[in-house]
N, C-alpha and C positions, 0 to 999 in steps of 0.2 A: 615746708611746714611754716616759717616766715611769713611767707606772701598767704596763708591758707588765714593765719592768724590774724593776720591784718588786713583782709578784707572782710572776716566777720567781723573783725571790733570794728571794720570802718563800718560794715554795713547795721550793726547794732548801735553807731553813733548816730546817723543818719535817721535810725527808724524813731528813736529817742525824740521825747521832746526838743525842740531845737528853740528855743526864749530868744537867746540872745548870742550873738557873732562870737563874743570872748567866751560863752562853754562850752561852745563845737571845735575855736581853737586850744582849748586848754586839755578838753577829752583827745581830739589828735594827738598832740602833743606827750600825751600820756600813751597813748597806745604804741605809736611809735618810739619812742623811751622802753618801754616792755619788750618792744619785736626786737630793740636792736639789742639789748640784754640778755633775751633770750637765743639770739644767734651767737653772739659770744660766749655763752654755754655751751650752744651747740659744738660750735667750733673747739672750744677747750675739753668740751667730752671725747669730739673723732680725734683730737691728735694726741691724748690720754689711751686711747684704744689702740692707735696705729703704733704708737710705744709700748704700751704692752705684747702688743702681736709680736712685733720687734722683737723684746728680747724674748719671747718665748720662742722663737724662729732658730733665735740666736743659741738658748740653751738645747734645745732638739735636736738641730742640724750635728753637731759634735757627735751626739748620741748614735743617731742614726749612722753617719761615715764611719763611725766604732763598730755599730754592728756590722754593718755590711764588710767592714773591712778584719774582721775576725773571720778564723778559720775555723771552717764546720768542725773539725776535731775537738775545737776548744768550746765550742757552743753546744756540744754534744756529749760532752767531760763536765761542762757544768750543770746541766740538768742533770746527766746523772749521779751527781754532788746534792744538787738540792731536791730531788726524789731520796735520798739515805741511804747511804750506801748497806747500812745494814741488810734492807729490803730490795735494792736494787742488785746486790752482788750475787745475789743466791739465784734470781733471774739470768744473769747473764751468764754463772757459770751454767746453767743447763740449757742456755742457748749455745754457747761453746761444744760442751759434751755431745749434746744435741746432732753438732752441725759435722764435731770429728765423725762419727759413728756415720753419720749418714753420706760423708763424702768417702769414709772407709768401704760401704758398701755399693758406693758407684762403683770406686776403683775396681772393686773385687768384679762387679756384674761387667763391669766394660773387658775386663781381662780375658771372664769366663766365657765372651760371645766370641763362634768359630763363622767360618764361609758351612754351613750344615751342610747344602747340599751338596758340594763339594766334598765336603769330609764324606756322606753316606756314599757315595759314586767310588771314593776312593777304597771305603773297607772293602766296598762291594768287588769291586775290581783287583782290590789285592786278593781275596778268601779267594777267590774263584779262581785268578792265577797262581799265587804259590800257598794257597792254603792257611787252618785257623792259627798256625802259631804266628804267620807274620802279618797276619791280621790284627792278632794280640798286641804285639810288635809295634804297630804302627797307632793304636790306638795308646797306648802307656805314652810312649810320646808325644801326644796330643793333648792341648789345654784344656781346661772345659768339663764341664758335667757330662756331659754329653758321651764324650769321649770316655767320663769315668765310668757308663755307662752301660757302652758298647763293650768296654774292657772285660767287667764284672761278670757280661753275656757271654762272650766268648770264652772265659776261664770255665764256665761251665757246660759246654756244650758234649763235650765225652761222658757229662749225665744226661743228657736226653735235653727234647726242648722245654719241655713241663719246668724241669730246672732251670732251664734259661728265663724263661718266661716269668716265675718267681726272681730270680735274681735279680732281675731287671726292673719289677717293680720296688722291689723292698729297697733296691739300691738307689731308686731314682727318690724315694723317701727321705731317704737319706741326705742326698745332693739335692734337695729342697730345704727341707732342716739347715743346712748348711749355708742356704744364699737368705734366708729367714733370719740368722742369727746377728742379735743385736735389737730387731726391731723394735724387741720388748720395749729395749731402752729408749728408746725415742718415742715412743707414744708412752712411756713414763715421763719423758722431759717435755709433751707435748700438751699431758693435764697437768703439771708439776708446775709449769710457768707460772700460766695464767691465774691458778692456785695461790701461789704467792705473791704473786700482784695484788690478788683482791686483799690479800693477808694484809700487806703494807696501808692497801686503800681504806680495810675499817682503821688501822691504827693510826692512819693520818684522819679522819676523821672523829676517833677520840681522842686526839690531840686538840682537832679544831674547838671541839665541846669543852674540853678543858682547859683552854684561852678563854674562852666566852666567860666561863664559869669562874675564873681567878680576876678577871678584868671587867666583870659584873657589865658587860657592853655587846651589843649587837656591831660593832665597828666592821665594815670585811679588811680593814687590816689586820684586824686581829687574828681572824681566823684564816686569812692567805693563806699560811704559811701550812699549817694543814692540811687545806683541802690540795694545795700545792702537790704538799706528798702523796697525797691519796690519788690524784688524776698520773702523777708520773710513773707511779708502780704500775697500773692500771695498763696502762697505754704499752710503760716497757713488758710488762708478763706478755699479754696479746697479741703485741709484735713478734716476741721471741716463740710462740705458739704456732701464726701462721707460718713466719719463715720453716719453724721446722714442719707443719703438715706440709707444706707443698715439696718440700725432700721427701717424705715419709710414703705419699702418695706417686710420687715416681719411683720411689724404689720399687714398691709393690708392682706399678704397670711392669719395670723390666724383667721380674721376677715370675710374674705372672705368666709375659711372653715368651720368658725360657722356658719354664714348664707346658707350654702347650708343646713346644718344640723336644721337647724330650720325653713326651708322649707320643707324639708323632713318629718322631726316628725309634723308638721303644718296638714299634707294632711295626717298622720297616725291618729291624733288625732280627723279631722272630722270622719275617717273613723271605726274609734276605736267607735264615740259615736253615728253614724248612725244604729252600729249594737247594740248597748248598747242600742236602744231606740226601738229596733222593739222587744224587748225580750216580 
């Protein structure tokens, strides 16, 4: 910029009327005078800059080694401090409830699943060697729906198969009902969340309007604090929503694949004791 400067004043010297020796050295003299005043600005402005870079470098880097060096628990304890707890705790407890219920009813479907075809081969092979009571016998000992099932069928078989056949349905109603139960609650804690999220999000947002409005300013400091609470409710409802549909929706697929399976062995077991009766 110097040299840009000083060859238009030189060449606006030049193009200037030129009279006499002492005003071409006197404008030199002058324009040089200028360039070199304005490089000593220059230079006092960059190393004005390079010292502020500096200490901003200086006050950052701290910050930054702080964060990084804090543990996700504590950085995850503070947001849900400055989202409020009022609005934040009523979210997490029905992520909680949410998540016992829904790991209660894995336990239970993971407990309830037998080797099936295994178990049918076996009623099939005990009714047919030592007959229905140790058939009976061996299904009561058996975990599972399935098994409560089979149980229910056989207790009724000295009424006919008609009876069986009813029994079997109404029972397997039953032991559906049973692997169902709770679900309710989790797709209550599944629109319950997100619900109260957004609950938190307008009151953090007439909070915002109510900063605005006492402090007569558009500042977005003002209103941080806020919109703050409005976007963390938000975020935490949402979270706790999805986490719990994808439990909710697994439970369903296991429950779903029981009951095709206890339909299945339902229409083997009339058929197991229609030929078990013509013997």
């Amino acid at each position: 910029m110097v040299l840009a400067v000083a060859t238009l004043s030189f060449g606006a010297a030049f193009a200037q009327d030129t009279e006499t020796a002492a005003n071409v050295t006197e404008q030199n003299e002058l324009v040089a005078d200028e360039a070199a005043a304005g490089a000593e600005n220059a230079i006092e402005a960059t190393e004005l800059e390079l010292t502020e870079t500096d200490a901003e470098a200086a006050e950052v880097k701290p910050a930054v080694v702080e964060a990084e060096g804090s543990p996700m628990h504590f950085a995850l304890m503070k947001k849900f401090l400055e989202g409020g707890w009022e609005w934040m705790l009523p979210v997490l407890v029905c992520l909680i409830l949410g998540l016992a219920i829904s790991i209660e009813r894995i336990l239970y479907m993971t407990f309830a699943q037998i080797n099936t075809k295994k178990f049918v081969a076996d009623v099939e092979r005990i009714l047919n060697e030592e007959g229905v009571e140790a058939a009976k016998e061996y299904c009561r000992n058996t975990r599972g729906p399935i098994a409560s099932i089979y149980y229910q069928g056989l207790m009724r078989y000295d009424q006919g198969l008609e009876a069986v056949d009813k029994a079997v349905v109404s029972y397997g109603s039953v032991q559906q009902g049973q692997m169902e139960s709770g679900l309710s609650w989790i797709s209550l804690f599944i629109a319950l969340s997100p619900s109260l999220g957004f609950m938190g999000t307008v009151v953090g947002m007439i909070q915002a309007f109510d900063d605005i409005e006492s402090s007569a300013t558009m500042s977005p400091t003002v209103v941080a604090g806020g919109i703050k609470v409005a976007l963390l409710t938000t975020i935490m409802g949402l979270i706790s929503a999805v986490i719990l549909q994808v439990f909710f929706n697994y439970i369903l697929s296991k429950i779903e694949s029981q009951v095709v399976k206890m339909e299945d062995t339902s229409i083997t077991l009339v058929d197991m004791l229609t030929a078990y009766s013509k013997r």
